[in-house]
PDB file of N, CA, C and O in Angstrom:
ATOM      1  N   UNK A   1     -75.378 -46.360  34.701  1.00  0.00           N
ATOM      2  CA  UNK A   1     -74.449 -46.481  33.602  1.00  0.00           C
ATOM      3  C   UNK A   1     -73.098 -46.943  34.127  1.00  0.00           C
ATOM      4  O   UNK A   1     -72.435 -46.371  34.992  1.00  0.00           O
ATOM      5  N   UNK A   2     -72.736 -48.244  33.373  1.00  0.00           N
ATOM      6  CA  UNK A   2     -71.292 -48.247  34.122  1.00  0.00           C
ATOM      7  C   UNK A   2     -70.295 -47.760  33.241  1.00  0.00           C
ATOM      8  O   UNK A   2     -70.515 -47.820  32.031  1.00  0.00           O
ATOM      9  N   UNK A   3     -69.309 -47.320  33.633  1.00  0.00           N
ATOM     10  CA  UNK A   3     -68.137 -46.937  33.412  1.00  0.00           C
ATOM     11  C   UNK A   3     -66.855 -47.758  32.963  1.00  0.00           C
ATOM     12  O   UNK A   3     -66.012 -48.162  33.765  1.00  0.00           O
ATOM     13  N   UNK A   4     -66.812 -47.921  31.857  1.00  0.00           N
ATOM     14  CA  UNK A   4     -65.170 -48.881  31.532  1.00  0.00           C
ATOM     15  C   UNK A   4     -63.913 -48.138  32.069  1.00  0.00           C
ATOM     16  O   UNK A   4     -63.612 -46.945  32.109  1.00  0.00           O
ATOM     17  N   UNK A   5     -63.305 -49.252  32.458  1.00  0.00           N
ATOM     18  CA  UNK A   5     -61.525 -49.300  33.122  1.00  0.00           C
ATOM     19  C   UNK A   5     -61.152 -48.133  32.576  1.00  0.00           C
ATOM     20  O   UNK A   5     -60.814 -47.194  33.296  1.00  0.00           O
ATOM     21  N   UNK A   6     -61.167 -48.053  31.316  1.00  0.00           N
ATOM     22  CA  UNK A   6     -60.187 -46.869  30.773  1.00  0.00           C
ATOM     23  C   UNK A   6     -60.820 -45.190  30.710  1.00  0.00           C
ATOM     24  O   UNK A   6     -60.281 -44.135  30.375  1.00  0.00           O
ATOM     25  N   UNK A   7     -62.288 -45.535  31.228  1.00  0.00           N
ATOM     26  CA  UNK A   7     -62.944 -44.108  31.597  1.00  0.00           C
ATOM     27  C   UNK A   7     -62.042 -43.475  32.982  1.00  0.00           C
ATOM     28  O   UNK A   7     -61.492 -42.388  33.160  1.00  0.00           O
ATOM     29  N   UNK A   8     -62.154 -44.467  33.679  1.00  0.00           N
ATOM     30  CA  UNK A   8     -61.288 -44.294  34.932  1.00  0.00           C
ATOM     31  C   UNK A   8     -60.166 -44.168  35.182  1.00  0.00           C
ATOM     32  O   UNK A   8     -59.756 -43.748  36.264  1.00  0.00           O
ATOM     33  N   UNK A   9     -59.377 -44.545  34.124  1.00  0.00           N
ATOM     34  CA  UNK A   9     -57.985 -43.998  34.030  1.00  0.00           C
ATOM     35  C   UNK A   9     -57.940 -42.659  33.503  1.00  0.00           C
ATOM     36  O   UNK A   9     -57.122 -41.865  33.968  1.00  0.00           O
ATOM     37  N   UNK A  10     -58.917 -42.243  32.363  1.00  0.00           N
ATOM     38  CA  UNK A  10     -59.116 -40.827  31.953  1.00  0.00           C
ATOM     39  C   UNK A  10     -59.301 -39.737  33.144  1.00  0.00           C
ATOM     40  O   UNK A  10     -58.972 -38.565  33.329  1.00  0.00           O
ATOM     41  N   UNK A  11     -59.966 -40.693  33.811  1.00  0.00           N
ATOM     42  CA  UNK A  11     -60.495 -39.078  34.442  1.00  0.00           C
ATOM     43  C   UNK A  11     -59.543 -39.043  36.260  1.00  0.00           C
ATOM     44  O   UNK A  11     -59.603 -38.325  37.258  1.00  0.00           O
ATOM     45  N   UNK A  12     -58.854 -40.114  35.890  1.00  0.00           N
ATOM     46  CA  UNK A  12     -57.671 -39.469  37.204  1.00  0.00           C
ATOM     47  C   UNK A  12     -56.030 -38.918  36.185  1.00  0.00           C
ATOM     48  O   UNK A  12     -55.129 -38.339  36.792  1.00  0.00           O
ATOM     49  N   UNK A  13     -55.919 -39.192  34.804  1.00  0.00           N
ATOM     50  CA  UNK A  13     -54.733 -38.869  34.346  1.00  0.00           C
ATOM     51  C   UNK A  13     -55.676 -37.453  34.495  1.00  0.00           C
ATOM     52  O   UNK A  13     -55.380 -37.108  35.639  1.00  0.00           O
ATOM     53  N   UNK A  14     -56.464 -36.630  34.080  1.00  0.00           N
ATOM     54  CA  UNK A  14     -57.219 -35.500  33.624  1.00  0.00           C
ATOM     55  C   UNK A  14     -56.954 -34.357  34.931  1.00  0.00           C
ATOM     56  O   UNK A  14     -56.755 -33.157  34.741  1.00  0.00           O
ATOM     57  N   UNK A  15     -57.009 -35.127  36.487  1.00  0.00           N
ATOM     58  CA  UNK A  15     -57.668 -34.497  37.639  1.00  0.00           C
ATOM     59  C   UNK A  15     -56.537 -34.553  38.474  1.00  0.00           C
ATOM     60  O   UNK A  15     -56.764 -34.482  39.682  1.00  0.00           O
ATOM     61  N   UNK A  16     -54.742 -34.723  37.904  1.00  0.00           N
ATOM     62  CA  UNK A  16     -53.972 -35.506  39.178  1.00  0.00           C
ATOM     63  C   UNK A  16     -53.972 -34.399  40.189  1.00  0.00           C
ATOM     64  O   UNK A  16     -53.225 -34.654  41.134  1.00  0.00           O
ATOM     65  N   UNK A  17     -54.732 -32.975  40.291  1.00  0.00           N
ATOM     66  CA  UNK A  17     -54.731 -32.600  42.102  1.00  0.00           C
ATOM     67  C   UNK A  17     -55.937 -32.844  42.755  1.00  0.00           C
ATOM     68  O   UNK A  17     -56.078 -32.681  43.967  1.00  0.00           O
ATOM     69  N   UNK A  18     -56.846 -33.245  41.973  1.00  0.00           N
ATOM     70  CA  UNK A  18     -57.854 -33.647  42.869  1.00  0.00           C
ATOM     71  C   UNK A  18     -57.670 -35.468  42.760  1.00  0.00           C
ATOM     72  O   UNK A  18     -58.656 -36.170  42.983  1.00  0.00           O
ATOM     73  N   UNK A  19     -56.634 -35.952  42.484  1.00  0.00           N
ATOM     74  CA  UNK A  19     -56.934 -37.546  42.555  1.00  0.00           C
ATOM     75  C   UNK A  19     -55.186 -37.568  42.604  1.00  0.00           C
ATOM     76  O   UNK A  19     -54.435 -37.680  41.635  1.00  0.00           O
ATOM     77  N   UNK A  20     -54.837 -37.433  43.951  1.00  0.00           N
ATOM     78  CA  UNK A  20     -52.944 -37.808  43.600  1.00  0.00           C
ATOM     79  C   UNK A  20     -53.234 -39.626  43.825  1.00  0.00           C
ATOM     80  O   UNK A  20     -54.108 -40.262  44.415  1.00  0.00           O
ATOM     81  N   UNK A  21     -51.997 -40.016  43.013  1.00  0.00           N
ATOM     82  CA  UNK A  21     -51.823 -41.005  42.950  1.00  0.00           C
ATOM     83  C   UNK A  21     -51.405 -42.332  44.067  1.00  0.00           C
ATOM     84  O   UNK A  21     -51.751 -43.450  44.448  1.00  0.00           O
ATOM     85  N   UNK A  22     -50.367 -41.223  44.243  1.00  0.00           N
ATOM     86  CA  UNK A  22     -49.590 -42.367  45.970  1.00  0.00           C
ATOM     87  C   UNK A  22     -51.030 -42.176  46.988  1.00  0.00           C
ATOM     88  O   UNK A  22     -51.286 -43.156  47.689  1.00  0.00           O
ATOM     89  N   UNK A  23     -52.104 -40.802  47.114  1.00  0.00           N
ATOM     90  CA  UNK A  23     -52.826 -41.405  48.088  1.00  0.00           C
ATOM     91  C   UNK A  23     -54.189 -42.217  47.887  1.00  0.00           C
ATOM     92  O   UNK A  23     -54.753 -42.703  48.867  1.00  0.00           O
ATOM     93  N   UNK A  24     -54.684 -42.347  46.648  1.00  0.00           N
ATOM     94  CA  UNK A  24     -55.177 -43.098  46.187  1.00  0.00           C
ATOM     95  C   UNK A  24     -54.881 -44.776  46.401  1.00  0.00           C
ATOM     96  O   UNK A  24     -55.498 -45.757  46.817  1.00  0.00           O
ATOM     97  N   UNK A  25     -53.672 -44.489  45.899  1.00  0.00           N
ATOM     98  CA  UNK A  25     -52.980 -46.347  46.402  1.00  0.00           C
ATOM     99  C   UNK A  25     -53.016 -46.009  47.880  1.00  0.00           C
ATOM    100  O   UNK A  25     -53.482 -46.920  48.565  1.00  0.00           O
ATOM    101  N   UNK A  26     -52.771 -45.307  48.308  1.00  0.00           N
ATOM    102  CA  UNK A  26     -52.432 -45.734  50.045  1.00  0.00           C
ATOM    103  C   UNK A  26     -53.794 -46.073  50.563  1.00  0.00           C
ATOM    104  O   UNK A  26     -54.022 -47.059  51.264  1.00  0.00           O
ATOM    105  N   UNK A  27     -54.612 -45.270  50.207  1.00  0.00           N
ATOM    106  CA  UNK A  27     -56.536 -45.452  50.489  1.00  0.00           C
ATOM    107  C   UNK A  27     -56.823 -46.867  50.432  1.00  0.00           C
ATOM    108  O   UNK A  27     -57.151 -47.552  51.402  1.00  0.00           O
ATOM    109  N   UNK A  28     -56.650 -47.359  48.973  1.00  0.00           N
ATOM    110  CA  UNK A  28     -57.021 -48.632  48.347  1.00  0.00           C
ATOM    111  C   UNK A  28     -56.433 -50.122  49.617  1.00  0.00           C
ATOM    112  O   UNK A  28     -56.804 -51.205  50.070  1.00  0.00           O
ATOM    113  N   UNK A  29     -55.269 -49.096  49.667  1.00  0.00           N
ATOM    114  CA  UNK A  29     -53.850 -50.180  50.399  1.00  0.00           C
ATOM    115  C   UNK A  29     -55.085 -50.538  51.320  1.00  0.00           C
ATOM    116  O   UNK A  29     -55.832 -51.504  51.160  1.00  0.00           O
ATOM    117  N   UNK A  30     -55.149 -49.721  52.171  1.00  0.00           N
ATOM    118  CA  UNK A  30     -55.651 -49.823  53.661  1.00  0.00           C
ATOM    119  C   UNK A  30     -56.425 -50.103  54.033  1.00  0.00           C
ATOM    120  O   UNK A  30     -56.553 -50.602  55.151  1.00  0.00           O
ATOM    121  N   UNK A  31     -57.889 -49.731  52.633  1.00  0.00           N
ATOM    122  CA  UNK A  31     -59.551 -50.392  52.395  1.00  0.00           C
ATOM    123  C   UNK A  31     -58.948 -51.881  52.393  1.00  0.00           C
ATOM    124  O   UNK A  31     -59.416 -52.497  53.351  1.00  0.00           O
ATOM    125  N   UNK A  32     -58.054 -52.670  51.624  1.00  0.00           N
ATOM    126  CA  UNK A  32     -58.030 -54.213  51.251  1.00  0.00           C
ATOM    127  C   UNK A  32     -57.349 -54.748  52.393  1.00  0.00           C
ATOM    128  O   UNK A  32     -57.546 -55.922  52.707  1.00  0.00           O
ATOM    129  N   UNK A  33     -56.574 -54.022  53.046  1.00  0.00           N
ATOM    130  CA  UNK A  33     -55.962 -55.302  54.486  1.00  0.00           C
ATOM    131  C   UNK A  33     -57.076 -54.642  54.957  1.00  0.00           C
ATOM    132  O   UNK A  33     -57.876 -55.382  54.384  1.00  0.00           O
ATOM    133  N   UNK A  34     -57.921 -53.699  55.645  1.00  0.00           N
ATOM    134  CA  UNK A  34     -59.004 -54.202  56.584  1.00  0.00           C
ATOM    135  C   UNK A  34     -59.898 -55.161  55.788  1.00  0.00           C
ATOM    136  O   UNK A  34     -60.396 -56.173  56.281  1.00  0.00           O
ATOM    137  N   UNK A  35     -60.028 -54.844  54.772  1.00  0.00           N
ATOM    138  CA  UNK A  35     -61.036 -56.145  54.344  1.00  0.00           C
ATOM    139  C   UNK A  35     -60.756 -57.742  54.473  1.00  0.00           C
ATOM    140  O   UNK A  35     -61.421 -58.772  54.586  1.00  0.00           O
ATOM    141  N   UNK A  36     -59.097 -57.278  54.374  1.00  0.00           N
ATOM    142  CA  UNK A  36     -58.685 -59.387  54.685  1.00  0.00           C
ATOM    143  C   UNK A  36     -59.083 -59.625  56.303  1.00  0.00           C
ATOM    144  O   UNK A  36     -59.713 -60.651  56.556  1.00  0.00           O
ATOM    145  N   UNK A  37     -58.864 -59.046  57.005  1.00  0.00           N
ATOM    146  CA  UNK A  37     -58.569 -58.375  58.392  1.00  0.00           C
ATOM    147  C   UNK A  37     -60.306 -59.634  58.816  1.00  0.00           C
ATOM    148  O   UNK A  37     -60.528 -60.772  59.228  1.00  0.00           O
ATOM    149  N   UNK A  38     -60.890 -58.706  58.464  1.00  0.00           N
ATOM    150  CA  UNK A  38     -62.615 -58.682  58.347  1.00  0.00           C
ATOM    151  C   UNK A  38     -63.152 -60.552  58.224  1.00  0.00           C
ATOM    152  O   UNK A  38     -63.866 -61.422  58.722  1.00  0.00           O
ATOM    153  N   UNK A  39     -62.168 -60.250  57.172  1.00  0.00           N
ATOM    154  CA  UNK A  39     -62.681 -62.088  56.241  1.00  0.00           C
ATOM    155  C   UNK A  39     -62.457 -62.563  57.186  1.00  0.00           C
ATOM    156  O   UNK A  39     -63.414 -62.965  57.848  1.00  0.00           O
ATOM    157  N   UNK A  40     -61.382 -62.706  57.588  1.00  0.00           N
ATOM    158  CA  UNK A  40     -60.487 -63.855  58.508  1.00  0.00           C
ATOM    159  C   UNK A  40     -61.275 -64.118  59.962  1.00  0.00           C
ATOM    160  O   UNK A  40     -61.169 -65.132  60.653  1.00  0.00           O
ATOM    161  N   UNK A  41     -62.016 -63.047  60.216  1.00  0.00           N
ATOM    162  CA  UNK A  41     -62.437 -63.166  61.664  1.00  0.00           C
ATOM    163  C   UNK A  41     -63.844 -64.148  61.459  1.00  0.00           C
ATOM    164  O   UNK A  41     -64.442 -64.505  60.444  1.00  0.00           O
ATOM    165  N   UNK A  42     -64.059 -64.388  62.828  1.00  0.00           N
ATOM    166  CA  UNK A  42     -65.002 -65.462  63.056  1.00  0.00           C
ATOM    167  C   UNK A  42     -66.259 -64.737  63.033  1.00  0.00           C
ATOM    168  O   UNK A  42     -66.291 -63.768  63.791  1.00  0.00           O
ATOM    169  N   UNK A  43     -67.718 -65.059  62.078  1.00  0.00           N
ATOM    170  CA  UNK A  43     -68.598 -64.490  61.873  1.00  0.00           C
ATOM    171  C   UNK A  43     -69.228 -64.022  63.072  1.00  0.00           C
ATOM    172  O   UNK A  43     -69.327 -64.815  64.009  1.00  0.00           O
ATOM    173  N   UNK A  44     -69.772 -62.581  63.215  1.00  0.00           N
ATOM    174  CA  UNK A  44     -70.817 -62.406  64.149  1.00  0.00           C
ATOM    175  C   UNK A  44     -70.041 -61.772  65.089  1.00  0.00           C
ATOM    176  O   UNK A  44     -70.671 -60.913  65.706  1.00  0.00           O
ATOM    177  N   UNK A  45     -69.294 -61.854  65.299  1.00  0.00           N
ATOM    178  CA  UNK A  45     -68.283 -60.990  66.491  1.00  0.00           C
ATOM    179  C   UNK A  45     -67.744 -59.894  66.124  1.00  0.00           C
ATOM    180  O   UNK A  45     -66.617 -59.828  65.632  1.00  0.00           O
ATOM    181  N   UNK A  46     -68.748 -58.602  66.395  1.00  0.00           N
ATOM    182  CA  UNK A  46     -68.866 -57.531  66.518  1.00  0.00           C
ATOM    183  C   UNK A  46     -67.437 -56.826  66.984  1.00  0.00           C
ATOM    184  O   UNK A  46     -66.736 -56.090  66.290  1.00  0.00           O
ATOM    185  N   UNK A  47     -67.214 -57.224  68.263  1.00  0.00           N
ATOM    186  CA  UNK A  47     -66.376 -56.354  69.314  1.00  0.00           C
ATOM    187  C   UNK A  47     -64.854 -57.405  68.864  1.00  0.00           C
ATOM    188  O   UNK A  47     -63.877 -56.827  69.342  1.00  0.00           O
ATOM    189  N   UNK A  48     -64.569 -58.256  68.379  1.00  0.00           N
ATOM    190  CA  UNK A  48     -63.522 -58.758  67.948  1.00  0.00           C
ATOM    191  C   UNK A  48     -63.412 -57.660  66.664  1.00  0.00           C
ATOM    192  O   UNK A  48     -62.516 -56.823  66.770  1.00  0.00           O
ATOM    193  N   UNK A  49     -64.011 -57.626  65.821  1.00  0.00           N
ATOM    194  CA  UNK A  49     -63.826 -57.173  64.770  1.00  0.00           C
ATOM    195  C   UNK A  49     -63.643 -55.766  64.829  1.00  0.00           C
ATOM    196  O   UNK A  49     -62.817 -55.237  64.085  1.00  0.00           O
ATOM    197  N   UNK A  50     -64.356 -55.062  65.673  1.00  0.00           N
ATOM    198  CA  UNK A  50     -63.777 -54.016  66.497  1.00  0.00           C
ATOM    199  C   UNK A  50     -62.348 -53.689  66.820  1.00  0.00           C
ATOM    200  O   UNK A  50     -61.599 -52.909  66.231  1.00  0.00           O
ATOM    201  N   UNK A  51     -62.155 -54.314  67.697  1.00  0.00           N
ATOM    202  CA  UNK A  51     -60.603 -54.652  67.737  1.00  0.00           C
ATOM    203  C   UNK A  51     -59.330 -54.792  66.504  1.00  0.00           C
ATOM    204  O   UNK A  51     -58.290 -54.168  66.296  1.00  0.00           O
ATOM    205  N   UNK A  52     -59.813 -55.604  66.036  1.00  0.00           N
ATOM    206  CA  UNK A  52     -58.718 -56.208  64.740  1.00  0.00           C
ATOM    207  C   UNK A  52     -58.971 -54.437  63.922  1.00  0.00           C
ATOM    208  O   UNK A  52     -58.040 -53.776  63.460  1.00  0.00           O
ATOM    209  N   UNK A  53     -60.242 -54.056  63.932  1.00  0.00           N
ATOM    210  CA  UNK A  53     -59.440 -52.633  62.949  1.00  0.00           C
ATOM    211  C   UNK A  53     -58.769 -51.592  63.398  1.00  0.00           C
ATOM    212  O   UNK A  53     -58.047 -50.813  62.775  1.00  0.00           O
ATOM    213  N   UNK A  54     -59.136 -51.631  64.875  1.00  0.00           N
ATOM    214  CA  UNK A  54     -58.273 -50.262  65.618  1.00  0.00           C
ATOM    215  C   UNK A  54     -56.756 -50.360  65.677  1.00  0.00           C
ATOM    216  O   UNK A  54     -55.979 -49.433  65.906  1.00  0.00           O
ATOM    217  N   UNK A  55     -56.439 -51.725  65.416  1.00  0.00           N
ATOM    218  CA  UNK A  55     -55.029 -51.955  65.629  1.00  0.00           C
ATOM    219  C   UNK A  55     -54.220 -52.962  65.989  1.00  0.00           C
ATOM    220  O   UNK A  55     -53.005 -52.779  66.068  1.00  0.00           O
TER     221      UNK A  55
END
């Protein structure tokens, strides 16, 4: 079953100590630059990609 946008806004306005907001964005923040991080690298290279997330 999927879930519409505004189910998901319900149920973090509903829950804000089990869902705070700033760390939610900070989570999100940090999932999407490793993911650009990821893109950018040259396919197949394991231990590069390694690298680029540790730091």
């Amino acid at each position: 079953m999927r879930r519409r946008p505004n189910d998901r806004v319900q149920h973090f306005r509903e829950r804000p100590s089990d869902n705070p907001l700033v760390l939610t964005i900070g989570a999100l923040n940090t999932y999407f630059q490793q993911a650009g991080l990821v893109h950018d690298l040259p396919a197949g290279n394991q231990q590069a990609m390694a690298a680029a997330l540790k730091g």
